[in-house]
Jmol script that loads the backbone (N, CA, C; Angstrom):
load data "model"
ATOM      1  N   UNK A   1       0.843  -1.175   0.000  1.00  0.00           N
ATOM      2  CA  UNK A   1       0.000   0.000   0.000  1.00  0.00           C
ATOM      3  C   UNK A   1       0.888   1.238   0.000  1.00  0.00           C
ATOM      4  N   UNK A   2       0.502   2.362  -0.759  1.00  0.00           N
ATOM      5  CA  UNK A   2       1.219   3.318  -0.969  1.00  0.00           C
ATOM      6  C   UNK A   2       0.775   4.457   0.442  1.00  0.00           C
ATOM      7  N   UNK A   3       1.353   5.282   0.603  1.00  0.00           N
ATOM      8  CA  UNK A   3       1.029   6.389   1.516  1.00  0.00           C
ATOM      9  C   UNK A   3       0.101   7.384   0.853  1.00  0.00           C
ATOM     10  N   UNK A   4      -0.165   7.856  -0.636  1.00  0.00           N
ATOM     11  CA  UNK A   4      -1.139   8.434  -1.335  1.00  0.00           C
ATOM     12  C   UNK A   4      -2.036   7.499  -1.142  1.00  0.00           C
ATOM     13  N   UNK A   5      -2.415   6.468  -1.210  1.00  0.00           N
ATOM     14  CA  UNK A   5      -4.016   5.963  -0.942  1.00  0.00           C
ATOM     15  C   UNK A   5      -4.066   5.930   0.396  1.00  0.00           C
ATOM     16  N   UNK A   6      -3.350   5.647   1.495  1.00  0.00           N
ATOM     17  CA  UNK A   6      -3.712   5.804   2.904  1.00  0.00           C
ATOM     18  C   UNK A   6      -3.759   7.381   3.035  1.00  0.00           C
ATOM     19  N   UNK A   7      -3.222   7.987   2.883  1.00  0.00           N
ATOM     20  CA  UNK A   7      -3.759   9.756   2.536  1.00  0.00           C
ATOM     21  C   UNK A   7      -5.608   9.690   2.212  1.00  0.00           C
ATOM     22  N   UNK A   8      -5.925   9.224   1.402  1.00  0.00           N
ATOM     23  CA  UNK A   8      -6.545   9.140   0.550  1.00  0.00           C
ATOM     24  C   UNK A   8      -8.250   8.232   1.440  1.00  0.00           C
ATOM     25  N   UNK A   9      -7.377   7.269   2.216  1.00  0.00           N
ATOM     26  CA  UNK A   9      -8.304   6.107   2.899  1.00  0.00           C
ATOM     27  C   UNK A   9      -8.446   6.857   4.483  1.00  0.00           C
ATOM     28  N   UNK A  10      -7.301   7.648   5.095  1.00  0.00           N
ATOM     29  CA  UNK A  10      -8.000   8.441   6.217  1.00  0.00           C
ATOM     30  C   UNK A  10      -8.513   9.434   6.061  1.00  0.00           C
ATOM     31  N   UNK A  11      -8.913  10.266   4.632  1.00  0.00           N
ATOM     32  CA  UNK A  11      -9.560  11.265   4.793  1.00  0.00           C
ATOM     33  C   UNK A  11     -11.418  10.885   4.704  1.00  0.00           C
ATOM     34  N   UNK A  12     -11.421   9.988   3.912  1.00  0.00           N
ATOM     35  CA  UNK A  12     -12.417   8.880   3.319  1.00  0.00           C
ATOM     36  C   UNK A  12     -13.095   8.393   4.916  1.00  0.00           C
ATOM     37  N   UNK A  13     -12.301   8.124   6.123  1.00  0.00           N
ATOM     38  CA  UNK A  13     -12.481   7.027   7.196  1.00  0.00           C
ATOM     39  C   UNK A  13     -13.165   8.272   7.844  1.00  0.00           C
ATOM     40  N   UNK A  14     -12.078   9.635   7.914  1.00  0.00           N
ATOM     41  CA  UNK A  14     -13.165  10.632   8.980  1.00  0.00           C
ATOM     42  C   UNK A  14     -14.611  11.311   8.099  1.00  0.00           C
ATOM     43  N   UNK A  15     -14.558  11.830   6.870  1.00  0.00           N
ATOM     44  CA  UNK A  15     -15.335  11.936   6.430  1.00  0.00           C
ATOM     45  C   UNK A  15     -16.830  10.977   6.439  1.00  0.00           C
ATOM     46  N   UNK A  16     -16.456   9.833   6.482  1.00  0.00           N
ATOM     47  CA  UNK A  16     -17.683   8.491   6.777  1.00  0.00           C
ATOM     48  C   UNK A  16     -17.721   8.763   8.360  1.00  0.00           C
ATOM     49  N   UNK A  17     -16.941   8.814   9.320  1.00  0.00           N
ATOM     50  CA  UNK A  17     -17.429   9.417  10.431  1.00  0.00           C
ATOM     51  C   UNK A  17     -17.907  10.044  11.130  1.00  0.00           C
ATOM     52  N   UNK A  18     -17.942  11.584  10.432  1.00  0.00           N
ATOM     53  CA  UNK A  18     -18.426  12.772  10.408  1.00  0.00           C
ATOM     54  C   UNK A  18     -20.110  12.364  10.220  1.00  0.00           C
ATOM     55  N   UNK A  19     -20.327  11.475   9.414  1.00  0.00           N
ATOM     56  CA  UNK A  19     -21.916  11.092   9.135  1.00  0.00           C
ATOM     57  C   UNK A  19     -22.350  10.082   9.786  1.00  0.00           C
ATOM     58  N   UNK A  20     -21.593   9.706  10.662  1.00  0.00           N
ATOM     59  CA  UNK A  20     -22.344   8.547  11.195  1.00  0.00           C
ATOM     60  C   UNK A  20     -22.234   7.253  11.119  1.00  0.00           C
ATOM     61  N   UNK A  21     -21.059   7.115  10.140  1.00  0.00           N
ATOM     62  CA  UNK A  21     -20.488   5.497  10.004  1.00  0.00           C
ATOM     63  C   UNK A  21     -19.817   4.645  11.130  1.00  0.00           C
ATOM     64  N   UNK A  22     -19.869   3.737  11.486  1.00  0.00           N
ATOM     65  CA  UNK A  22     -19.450   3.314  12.457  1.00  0.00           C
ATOM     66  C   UNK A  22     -18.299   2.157  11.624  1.00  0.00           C
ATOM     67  N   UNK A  23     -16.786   2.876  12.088  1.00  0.00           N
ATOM     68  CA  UNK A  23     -15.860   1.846  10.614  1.00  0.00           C
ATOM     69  C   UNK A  23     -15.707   0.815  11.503  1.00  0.00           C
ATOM     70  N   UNK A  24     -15.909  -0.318  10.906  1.00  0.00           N
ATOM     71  CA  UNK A  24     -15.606  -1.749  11.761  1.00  0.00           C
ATOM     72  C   UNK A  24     -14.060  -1.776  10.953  1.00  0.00           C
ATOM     73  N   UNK A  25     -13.934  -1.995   9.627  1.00  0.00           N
ATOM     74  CA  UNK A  25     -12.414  -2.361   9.252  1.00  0.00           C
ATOM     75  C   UNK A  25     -12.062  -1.881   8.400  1.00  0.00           C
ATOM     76  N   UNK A  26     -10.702  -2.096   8.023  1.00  0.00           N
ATOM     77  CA  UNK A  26      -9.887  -1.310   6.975  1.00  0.00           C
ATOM     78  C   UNK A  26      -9.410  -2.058   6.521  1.00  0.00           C
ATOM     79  N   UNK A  27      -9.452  -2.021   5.352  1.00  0.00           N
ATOM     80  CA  UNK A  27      -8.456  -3.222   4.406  1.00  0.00           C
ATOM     81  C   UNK A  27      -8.375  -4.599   4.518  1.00  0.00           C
ATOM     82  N   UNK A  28      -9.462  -5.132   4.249  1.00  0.00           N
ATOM     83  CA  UNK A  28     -10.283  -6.582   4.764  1.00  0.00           C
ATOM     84  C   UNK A  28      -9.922  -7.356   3.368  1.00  0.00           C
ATOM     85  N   UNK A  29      -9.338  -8.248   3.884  1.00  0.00           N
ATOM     86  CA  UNK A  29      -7.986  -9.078   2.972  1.00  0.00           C
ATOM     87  C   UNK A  29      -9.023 -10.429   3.026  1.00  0.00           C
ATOM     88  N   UNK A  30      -8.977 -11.233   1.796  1.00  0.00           N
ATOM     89  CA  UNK A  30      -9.246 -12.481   1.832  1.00  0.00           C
ATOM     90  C   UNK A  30      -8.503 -12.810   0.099  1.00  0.00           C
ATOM     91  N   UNK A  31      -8.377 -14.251   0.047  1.00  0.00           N
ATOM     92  CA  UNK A  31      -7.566 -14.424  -1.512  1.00  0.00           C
ATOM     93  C   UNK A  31      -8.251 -13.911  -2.446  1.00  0.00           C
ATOM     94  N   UNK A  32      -9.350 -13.196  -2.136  1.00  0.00           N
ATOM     95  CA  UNK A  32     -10.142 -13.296  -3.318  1.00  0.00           C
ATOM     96  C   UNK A  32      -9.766 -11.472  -3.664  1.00  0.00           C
ATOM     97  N   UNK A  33      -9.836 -10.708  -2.766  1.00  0.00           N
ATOM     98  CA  UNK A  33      -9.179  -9.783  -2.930  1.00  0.00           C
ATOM     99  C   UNK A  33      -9.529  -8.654  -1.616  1.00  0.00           C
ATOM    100  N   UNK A  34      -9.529  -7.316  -1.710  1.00  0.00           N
ATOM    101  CA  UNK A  34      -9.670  -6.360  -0.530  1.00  0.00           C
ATOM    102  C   UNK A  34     -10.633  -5.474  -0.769  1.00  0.00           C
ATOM    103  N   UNK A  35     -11.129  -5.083   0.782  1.00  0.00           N
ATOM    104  CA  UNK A  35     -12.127  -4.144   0.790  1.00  0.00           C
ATOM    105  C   UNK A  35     -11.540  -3.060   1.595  1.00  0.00           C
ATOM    106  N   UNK A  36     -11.645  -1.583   0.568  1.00  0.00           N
ATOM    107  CA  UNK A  36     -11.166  -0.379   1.464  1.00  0.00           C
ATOM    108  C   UNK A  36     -11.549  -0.332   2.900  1.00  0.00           C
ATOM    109  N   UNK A  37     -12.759  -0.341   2.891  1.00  0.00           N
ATOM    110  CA  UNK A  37     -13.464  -0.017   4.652  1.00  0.00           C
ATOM    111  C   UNK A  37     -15.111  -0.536   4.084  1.00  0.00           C
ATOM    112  N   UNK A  38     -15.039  -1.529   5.854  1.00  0.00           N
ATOM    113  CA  UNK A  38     -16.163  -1.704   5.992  1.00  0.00           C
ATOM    114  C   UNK A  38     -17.072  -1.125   7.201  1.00  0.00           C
ATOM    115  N   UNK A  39     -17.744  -0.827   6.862  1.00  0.00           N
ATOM    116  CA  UNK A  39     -18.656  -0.019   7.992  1.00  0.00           C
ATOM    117  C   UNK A  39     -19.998  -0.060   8.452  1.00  0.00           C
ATOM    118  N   UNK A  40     -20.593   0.634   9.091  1.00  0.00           N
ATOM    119  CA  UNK A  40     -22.126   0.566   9.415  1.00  0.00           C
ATOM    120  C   UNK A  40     -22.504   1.540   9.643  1.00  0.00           C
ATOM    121  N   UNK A  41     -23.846   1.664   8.945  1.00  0.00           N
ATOM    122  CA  UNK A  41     -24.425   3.060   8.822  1.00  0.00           C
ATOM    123  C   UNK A  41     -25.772   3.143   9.278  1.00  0.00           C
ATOM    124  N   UNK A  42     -26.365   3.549   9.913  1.00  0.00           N
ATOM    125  CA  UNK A  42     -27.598   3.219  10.321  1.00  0.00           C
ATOM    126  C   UNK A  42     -28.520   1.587  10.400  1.00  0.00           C
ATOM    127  N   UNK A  43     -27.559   0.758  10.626  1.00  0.00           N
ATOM    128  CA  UNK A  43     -27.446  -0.730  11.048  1.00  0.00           C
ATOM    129  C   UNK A  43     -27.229  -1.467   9.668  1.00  0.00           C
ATOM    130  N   UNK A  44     -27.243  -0.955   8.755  1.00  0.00           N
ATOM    131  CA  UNK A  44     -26.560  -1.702   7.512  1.00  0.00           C
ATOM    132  C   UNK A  44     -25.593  -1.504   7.163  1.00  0.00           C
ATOM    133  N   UNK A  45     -24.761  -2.891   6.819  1.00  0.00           N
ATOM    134  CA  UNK A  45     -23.380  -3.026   6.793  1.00  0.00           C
ATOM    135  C   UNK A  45     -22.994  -2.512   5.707  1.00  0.00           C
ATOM    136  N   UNK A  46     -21.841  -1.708   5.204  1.00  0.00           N
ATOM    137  CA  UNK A  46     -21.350  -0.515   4.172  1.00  0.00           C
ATOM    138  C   UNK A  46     -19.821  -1.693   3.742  1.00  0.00           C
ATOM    139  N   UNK A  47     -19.802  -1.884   2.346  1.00  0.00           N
ATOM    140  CA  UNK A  47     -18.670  -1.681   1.863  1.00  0.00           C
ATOM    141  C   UNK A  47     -18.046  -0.605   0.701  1.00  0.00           C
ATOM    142  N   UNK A  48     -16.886  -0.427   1.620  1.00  0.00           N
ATOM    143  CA  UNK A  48     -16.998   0.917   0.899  1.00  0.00           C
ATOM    144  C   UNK A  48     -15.369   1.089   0.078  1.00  0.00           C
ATOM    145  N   UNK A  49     -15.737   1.402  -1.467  1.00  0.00           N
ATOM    146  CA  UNK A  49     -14.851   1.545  -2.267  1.00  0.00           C
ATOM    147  C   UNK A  49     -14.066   2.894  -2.341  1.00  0.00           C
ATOM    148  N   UNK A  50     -13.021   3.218  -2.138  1.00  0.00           N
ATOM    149  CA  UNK A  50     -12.112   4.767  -1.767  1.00  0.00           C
ATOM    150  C   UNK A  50     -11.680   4.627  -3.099  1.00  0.00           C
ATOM    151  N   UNK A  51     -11.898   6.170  -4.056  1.00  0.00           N
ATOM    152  CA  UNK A  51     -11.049   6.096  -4.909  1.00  0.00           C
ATOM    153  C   UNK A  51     -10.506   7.539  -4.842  1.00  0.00           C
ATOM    154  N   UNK A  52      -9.421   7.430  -4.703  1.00  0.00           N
ATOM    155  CA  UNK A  52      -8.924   9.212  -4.257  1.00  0.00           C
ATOM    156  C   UNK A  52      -8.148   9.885  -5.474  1.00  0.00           C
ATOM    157  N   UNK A  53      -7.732  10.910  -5.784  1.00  0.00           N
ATOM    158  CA  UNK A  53      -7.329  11.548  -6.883  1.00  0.00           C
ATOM    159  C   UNK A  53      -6.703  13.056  -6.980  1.00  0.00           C
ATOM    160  N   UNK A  54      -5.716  13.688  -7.561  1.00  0.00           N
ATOM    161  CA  UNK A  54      -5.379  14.568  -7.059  1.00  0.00           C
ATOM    162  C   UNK A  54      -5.957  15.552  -8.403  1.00  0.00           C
ATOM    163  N   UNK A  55      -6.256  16.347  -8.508  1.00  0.00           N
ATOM    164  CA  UNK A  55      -6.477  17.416  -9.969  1.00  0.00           C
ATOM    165  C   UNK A  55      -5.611  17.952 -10.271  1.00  0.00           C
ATOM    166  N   UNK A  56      -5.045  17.971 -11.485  1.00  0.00           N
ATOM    167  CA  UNK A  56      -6.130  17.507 -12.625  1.00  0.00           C
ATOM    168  C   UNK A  56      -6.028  15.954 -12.648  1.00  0.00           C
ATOM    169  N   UNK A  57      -6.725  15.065 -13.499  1.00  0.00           N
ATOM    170  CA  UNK A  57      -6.409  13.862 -13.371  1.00  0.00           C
ATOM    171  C   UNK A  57      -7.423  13.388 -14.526  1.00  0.00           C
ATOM    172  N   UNK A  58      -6.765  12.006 -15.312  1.00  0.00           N
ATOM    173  CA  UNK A  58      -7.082  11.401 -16.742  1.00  0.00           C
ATOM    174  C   UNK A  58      -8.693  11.243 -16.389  1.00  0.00           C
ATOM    175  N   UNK A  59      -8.770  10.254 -15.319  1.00  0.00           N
ATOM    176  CA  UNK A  59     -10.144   9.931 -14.990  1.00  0.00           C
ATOM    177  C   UNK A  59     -10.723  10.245 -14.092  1.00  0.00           C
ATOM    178  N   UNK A  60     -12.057  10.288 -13.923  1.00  0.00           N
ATOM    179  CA  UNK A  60     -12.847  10.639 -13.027  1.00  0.00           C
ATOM    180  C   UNK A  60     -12.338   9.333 -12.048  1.00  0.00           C
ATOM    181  N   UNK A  61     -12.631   9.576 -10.635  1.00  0.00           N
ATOM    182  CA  UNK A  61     -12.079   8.714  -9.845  1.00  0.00           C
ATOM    183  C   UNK A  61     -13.173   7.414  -9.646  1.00  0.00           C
ATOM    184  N   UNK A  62     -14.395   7.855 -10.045  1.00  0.00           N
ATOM    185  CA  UNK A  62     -15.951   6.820 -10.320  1.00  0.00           C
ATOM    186  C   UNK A  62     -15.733   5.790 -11.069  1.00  0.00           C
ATOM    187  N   UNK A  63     -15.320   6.166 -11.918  1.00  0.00           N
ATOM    188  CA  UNK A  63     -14.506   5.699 -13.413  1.00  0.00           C
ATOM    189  C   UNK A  63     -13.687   4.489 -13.436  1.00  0.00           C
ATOM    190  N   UNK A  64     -12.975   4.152 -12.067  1.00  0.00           N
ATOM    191  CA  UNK A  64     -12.085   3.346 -12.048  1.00  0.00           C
ATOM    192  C   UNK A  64     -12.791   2.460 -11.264  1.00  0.00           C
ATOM    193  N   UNK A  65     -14.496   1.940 -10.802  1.00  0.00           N
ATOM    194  CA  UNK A  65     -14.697   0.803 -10.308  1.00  0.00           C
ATOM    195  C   UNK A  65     -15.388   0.324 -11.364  1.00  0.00           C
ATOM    196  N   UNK A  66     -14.169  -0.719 -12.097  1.00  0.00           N
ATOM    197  CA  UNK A  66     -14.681  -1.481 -13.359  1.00  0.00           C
ATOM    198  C   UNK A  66     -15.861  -2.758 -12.753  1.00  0.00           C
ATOM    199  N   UNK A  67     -16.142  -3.037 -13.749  1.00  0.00           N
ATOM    200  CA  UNK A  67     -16.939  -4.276 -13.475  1.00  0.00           C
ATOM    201  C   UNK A  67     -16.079  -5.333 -12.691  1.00  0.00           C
ATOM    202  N   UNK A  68     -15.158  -5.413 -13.490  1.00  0.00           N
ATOM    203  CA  UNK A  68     -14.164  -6.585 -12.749  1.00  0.00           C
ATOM    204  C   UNK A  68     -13.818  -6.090 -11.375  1.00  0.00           C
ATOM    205  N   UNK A  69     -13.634  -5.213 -10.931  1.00  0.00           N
ATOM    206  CA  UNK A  69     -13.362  -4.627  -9.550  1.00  0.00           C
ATOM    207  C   UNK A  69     -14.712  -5.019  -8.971  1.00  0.00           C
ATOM    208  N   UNK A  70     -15.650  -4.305  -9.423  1.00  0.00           N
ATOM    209  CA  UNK A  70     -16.889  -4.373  -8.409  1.00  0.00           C
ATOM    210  C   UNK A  70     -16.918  -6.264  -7.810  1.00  0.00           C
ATOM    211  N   UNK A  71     -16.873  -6.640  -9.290  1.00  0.00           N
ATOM    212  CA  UNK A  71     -16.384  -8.490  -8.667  1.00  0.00           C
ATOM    213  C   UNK A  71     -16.069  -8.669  -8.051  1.00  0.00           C
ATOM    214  N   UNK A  72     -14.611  -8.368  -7.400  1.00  0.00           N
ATOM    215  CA  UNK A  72     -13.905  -8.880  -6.952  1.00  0.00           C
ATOM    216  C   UNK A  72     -14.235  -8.379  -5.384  1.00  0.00           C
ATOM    217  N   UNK A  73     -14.619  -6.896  -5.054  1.00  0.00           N
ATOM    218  CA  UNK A  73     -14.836  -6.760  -4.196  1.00  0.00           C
ATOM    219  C   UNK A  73     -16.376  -7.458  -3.544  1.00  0.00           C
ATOM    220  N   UNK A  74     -17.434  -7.639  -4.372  1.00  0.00           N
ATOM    221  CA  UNK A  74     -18.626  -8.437  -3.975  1.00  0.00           C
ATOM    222  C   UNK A  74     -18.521  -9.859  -3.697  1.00  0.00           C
ATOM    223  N   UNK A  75     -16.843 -10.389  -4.107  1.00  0.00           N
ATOM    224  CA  UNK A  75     -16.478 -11.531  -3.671  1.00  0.00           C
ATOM    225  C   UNK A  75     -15.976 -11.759  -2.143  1.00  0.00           C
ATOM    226  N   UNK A  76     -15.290 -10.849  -2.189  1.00  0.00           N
ATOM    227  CA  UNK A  76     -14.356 -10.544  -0.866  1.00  0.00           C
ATOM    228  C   UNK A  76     -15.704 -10.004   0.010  1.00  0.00           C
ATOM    229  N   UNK A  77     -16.425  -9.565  -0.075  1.00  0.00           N
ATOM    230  CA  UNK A  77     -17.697  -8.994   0.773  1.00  0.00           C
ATOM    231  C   UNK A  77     -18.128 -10.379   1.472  1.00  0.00           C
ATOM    232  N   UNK A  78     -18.685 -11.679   0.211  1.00  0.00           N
ATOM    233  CA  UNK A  78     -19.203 -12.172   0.264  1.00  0.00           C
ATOM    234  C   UNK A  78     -18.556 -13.401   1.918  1.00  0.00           C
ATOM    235  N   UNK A  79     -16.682 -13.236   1.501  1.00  0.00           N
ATOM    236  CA  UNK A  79     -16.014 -14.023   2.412  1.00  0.00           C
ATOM    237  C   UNK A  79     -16.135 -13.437   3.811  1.00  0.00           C
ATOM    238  N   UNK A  80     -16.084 -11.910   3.618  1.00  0.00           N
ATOM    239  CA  UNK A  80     -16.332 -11.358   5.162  1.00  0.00           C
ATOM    240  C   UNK A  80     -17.523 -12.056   5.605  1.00  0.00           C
ATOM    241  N   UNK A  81     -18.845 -11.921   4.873  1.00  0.00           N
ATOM    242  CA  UNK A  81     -20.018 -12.305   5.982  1.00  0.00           C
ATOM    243  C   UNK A  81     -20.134 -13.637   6.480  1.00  0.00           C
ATOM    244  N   UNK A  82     -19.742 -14.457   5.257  1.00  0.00           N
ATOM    245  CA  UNK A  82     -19.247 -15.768   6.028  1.00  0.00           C
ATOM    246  C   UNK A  82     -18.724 -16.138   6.962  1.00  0.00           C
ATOM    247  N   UNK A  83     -17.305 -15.531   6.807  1.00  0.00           N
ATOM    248  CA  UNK A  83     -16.762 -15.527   7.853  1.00  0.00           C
ATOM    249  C   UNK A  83     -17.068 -15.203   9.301  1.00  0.00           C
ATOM    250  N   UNK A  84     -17.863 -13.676   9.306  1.00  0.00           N
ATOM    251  CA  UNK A  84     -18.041 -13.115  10.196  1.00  0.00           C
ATOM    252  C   UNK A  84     -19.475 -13.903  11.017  1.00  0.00           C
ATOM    253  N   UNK A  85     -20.476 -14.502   9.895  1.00  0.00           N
ATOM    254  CA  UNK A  85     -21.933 -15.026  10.332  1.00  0.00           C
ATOM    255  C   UNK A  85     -22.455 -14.158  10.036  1.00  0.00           C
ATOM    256  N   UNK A  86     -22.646 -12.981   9.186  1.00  0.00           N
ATOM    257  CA  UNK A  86     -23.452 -11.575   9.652  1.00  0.00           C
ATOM    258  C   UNK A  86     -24.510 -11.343   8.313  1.00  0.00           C
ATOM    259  N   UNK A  87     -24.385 -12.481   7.562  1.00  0.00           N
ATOM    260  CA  UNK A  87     -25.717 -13.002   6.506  1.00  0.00           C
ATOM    261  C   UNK A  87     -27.079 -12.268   6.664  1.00  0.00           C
ATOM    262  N   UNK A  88     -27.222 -12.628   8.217  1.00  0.00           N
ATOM    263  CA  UNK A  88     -28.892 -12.004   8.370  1.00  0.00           C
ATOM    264  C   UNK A  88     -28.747  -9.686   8.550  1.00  0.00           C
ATOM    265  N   UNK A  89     -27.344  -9.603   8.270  1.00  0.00           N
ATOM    266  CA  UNK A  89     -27.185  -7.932   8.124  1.00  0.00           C
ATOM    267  C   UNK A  89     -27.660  -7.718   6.591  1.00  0.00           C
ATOM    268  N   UNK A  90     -28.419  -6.684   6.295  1.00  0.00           N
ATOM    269  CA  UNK A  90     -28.629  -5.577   5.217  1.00  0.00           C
ATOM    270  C   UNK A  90     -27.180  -5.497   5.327  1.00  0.00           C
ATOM    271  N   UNK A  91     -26.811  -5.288   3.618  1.00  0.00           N
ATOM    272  CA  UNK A  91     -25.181  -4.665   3.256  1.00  0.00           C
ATOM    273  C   UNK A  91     -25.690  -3.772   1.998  1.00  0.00           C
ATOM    274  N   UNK A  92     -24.746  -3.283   1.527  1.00  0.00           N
ATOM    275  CA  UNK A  92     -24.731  -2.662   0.638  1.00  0.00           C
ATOM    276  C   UNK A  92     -23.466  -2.392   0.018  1.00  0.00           C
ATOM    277  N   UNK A  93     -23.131  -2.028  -1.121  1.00  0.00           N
ATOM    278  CA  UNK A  93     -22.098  -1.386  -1.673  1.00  0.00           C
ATOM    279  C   UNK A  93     -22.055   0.265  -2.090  1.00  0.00           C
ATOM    280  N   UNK A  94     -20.778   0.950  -1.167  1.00  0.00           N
ATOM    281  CA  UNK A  94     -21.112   2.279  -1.632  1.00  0.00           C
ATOM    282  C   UNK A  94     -19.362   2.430  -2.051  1.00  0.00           C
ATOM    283  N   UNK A  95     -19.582   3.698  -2.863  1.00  0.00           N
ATOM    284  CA  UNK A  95     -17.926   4.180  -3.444  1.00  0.00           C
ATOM    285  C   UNK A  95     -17.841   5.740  -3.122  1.00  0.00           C
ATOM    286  N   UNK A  96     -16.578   5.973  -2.447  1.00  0.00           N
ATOM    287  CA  UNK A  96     -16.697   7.238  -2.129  1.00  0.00           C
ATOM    288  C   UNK A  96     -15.365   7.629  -2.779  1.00  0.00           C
ATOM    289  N   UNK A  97     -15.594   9.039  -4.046  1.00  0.00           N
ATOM    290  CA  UNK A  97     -14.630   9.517  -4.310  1.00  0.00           C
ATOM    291  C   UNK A  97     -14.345  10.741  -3.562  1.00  0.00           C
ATOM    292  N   UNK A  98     -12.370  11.048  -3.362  1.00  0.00           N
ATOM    293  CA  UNK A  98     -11.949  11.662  -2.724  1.00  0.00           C
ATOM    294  C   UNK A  98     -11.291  12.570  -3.732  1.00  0.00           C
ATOM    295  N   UNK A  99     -11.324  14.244  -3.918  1.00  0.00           N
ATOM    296  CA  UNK A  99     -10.714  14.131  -5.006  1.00  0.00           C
ATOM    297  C   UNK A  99      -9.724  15.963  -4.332  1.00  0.00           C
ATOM    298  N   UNK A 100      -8.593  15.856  -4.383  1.00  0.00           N
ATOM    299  CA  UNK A 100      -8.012  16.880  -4.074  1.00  0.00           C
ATOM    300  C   UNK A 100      -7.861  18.196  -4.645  1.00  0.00           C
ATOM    301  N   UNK A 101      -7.777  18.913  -4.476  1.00  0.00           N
ATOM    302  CA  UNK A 101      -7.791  20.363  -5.658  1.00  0.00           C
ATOM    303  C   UNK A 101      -6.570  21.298  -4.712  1.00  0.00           C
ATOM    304  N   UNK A 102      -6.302  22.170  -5.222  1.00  0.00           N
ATOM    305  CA  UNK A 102      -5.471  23.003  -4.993  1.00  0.00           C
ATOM    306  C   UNK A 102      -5.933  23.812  -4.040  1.00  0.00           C
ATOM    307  N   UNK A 103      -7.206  23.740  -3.605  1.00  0.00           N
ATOM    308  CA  UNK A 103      -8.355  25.018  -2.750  1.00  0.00           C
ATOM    309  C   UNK A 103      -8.866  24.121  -1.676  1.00  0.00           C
ATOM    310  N   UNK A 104      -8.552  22.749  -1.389  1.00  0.00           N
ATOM    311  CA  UNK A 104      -9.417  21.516  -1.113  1.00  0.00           C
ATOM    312  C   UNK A 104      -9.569  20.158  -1.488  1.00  0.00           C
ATOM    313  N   UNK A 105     -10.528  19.755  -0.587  1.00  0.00           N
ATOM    314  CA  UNK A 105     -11.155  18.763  -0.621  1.00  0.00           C
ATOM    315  C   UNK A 105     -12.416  18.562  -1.450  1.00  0.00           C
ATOM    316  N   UNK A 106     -12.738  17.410  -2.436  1.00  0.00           N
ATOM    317  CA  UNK A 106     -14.087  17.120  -2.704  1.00  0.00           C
ATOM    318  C   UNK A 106     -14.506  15.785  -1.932  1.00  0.00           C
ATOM    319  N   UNK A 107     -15.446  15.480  -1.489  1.00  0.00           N
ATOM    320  CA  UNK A 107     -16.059  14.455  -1.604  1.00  0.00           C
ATOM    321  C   UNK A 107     -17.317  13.959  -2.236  1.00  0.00           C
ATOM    322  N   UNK A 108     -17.476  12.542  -2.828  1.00  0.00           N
ATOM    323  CA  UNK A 108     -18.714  12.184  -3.090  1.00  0.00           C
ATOM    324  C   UNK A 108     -18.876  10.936  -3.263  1.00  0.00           C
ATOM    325  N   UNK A 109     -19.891  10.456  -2.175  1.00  0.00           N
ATOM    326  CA  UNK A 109     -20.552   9.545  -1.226  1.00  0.00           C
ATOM    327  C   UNK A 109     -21.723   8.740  -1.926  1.00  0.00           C
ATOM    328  N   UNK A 110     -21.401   7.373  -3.107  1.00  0.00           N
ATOM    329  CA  UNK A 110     -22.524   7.243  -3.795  1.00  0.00           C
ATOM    330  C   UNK A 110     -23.175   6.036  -3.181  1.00  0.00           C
ATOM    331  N   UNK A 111     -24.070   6.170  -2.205  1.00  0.00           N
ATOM    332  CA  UNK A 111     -24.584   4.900  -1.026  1.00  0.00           C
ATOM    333  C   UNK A 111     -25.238   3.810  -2.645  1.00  0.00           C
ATOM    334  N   UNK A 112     -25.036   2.378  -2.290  1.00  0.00           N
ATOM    335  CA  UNK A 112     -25.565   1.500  -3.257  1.00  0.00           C
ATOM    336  C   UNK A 112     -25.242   1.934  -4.519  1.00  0.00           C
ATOM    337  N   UNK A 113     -24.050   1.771  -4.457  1.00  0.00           N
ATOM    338  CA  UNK A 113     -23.683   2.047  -6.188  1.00  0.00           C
ATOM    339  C   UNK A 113     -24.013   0.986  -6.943  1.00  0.00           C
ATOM    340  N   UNK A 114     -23.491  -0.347  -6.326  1.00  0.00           N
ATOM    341  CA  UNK A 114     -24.072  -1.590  -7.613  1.00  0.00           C
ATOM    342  C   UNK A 114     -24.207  -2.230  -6.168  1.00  0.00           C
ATOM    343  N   UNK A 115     -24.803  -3.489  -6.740  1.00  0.00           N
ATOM    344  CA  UNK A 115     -25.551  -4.803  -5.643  1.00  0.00           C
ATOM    345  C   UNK A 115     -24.618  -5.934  -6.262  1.00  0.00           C
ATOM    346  N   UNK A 116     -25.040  -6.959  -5.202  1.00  0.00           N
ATOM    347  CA  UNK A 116     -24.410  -7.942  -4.693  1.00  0.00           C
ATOM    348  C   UNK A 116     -25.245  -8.762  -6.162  1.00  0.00           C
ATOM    349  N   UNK A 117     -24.599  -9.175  -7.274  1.00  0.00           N
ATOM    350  CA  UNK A 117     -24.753  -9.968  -8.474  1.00  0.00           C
ATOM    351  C   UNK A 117     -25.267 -11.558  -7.919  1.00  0.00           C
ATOM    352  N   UNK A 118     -25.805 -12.130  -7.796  1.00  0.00           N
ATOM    353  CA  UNK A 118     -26.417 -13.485  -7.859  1.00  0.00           C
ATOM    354  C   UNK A 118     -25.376 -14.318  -8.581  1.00  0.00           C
TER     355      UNK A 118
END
end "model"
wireframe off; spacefill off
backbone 0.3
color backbone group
């Protein structure tokens, strides 16, 4: 892990705090692959995709949760609840871009960006 995405993943961690997230984890590892932060938000469980970015920049930072990503992370979701037992929790998938400017901070917080594929 680089120090620009942990830049990037604690501004992301207080910002989700500031609203009310309650972060259970950071960087939730299984072979299948990782989840930025998982959390809870008004009793449903949050996985949450950080994509941070400095301006100017090629892509929008939205831009970069390909299909194959969203996979991989709805896989790795799937090993947490197992693991954890927590099946009978509401989850969701949200992506929060972080995007830096010369004046600031942006954020934007897209709750249920895609669902858990069958």
């Amino acid at each position: 892990m680089n120090d620009s995405f942990d830049y990037f993943e604690d501004l992301a961690v207080n910002y989700l705090k500031q609203r009310g997230y309650k972060v259970l984890e950071r960087n939730f590892r299984s072979f299948l692959g990782e989840i930025d932060i998982i959390a809870k938000d008004k009793g449903v469980l949050c996985f949450v995709e950080v994509k941070g970015r400095t301006f100017p920049y090629k892509y929008e930072p939205l831009e970069a949760v390909s299909k194959s990503k969203r996979k991989k992370i709805e896989r790795c979701a799937f090993c947490y609840l197992k693991q954890k037992g927590l099946f009978s929790l509401r989850a969701r998938f949200d992506v929060l871009s972080v995007v830096k400017f010369r004046e600031g901070l942006e954020f934007y917080l897209i709750k249920g960006a895609f669902n858990l594929e069958e």
